[in-house]
N, C-alpha and C positions, 0 to 999 in steps of 0.2 A: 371440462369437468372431469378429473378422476373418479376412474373407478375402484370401486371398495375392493378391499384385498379379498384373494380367498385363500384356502387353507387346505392343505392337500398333505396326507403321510404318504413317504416314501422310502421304502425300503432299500439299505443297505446291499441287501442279496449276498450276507455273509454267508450263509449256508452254500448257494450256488457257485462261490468264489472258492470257499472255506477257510477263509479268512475275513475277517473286516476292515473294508475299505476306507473304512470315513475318514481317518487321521489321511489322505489322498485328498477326501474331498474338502477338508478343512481348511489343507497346505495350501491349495490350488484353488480356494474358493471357488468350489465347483458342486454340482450334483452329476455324477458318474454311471453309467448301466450298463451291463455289459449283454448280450444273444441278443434273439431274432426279433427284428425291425418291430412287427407289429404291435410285441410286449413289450419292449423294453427300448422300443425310438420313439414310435409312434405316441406315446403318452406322453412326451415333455413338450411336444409341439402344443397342447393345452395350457400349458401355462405362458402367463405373462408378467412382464415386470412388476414387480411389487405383491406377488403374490405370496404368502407364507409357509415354508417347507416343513416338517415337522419329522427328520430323517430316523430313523427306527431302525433299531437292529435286535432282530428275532429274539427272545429268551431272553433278549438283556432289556431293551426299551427304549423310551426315545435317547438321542445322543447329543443331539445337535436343532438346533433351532435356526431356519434363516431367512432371506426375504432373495427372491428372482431378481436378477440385476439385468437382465435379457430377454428376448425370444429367441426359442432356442433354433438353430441356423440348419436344423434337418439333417446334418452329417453325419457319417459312419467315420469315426477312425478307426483305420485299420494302420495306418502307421502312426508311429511315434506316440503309443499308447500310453498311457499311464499305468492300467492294470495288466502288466508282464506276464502276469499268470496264467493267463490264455489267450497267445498271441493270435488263433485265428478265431478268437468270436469277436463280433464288432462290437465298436465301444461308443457311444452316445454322453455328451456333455451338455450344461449348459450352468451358466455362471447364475452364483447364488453367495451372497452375503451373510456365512454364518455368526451368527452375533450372538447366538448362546451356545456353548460349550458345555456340554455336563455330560462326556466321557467316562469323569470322574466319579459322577453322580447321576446316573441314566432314571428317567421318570417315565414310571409304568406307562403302557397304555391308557388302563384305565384313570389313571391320575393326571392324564396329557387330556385325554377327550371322554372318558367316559366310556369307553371298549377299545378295542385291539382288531387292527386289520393285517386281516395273512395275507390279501394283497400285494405287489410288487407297487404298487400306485394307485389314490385315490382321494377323491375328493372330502372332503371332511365336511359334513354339513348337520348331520344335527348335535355332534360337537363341539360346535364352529365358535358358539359363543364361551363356552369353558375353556379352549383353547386361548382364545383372545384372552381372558381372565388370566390363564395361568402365562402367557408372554407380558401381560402389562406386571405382574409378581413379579416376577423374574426380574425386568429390565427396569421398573419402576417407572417409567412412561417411555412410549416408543419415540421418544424426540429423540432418543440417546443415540438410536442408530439409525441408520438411513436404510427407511424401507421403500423409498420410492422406487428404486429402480434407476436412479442417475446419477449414481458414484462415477467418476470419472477413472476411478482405481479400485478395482476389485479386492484389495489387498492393502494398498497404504492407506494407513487413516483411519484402518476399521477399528470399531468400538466392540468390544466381545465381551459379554458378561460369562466368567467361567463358574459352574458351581464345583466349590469343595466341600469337601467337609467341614463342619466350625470346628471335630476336634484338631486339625491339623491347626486351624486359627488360634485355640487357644494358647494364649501366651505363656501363661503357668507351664502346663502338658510340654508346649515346646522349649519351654527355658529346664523343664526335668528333664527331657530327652534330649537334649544338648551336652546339658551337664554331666548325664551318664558318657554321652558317645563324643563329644568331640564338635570340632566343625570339620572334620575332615570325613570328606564322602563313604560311607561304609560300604559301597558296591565296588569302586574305583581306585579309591585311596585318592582321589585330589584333595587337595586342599587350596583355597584360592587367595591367600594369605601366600601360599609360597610361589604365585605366578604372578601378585597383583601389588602385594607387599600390604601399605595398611589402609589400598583399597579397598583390599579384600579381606580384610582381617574381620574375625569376628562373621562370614557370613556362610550362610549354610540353606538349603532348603530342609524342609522336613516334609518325608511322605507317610502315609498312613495306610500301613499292610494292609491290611483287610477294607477292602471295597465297601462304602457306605450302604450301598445297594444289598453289599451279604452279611453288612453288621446288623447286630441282636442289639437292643436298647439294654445295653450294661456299660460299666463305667471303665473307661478308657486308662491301660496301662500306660504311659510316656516311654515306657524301655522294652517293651514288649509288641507294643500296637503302632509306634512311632521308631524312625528309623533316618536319621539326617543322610540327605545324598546332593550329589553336585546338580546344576540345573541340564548338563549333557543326559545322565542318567533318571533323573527326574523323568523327562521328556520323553525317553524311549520307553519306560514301564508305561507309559500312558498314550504308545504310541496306537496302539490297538486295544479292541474291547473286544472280551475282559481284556483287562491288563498283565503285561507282561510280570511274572513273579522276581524278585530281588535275585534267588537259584537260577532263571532264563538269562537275566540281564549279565548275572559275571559269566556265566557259560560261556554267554555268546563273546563278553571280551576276551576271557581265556582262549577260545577257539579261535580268534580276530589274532591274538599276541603268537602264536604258536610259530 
């Protein structure tokens, strides 16, 4: 007989980093920690497969939704780390199936479980059933991903529900902000029409400047609030939370091309 999932927030530890790790733990379908054994190892050995992560980063909120694919195996990496940023604190892993993404669109604590844990790790219990509420919202039944714990691939196959914004959805907003800008990338200058031919004709992402999290309930410019870019750049604004600004993103290619 299986046992019932449980639900545990786990903190990013962006401040302690000073950075945010998660788009690491995303890539690598993992949860990551980095200092001393007894805070920050010792706590994953509590979880077990099929339990539900609920990863949270400070000031911003939750980020990421996923299910333990593992026990975690007790190890310290100290080599071949992931987070380069402080190569001599030990770094603790263990495999987790993120199936919601909302980077994009991070949900308050209090909107996740009903309060906010400063915590580095913890069990979620008398949130436990609003949490459940707000992953069956989200994913619309959990048939859709695999929360057992028996993926054969931590990584191929996986089902991720990403939240955006609906104004970036709207069709209208994006065929006005098209119309203004082009299909060619406004960070990079690609166009994928001229690598793909009429592959690629006609296609474009649209991002949406201002974070849904720090947008005001008013009505969406399409030239002002939308902004078409390639899916390389796309990818990197959202590579960390908050996200990287359109100003950060050519910087860094101007300073990459020099």
């Amino acid at each position: 007989m299986s046992q019932e999932a449980r639900y545990f927030y786990i903190n990013t530890n962006s401040g302690f980093l000073g950075y945010d790790p998660f788009y690491l733990w995303y890539e690598h379908s993992l949860a990551i920690s980095d200092g001393e054994y007894e805070l920050y190892g010792a706590p994953l050995g509590n979880l077990r497969p099929g339990d539900i992560l609920l990863a949270y980063t400070t000031k911003v909120g939750v980020v990421g939704i996923g299910a333990v694919q593992e026990k975690w195996d007790g190890k310290s990496h100290s080599k071949n780390k992931l987070t380069q940023w402080y190569p001599k604190v030990n770094e603790y892993r263990i495999g987790v199936n993120w199936f919601v993404d909302c980077r994009e669109n991070p949900i308050s604590g209090i909107d996740a479980i009903g309060y906010t844990v400063p915590k580095f790790f913890q069990e979620i219990v008398s949130g436990r059933e609003k949490a459940r509420k707000l992953i069956k919202r989200l994913i619309g039944t959990e048939r859709k991903v695999n929360l057992s714990g028996n993926s054969q691939s931590k990584k191929e196959g996986r089902a991720t529900v990403v939240l955006v914004s609906r104004y970036e959805r709207d069709p209208q907003l994006r065929k006005a902000c098209i119309k203004h800008f082009g299909y060619k990338c406004q960070i990079c200058g690609f166009d994928f029409k001229d690598v793909y031919g009429e592959v690629g004709k006609n296609f474009i992402e649209v991002h949406h400047l201002l974070p849904l999290s720090k947008k005001s309930v008013r009505k969406t410019n399409p030239i002002k609030d939308l902004l078409p870019v390639c899916s390389n750049c796309h990818s990197m604004i959202h590579r960390k939370t908050p996200e990287y600004s359109v100003k950060e993103i050519k910087q860094a290619i101007a300073k990459h091309r020099r």
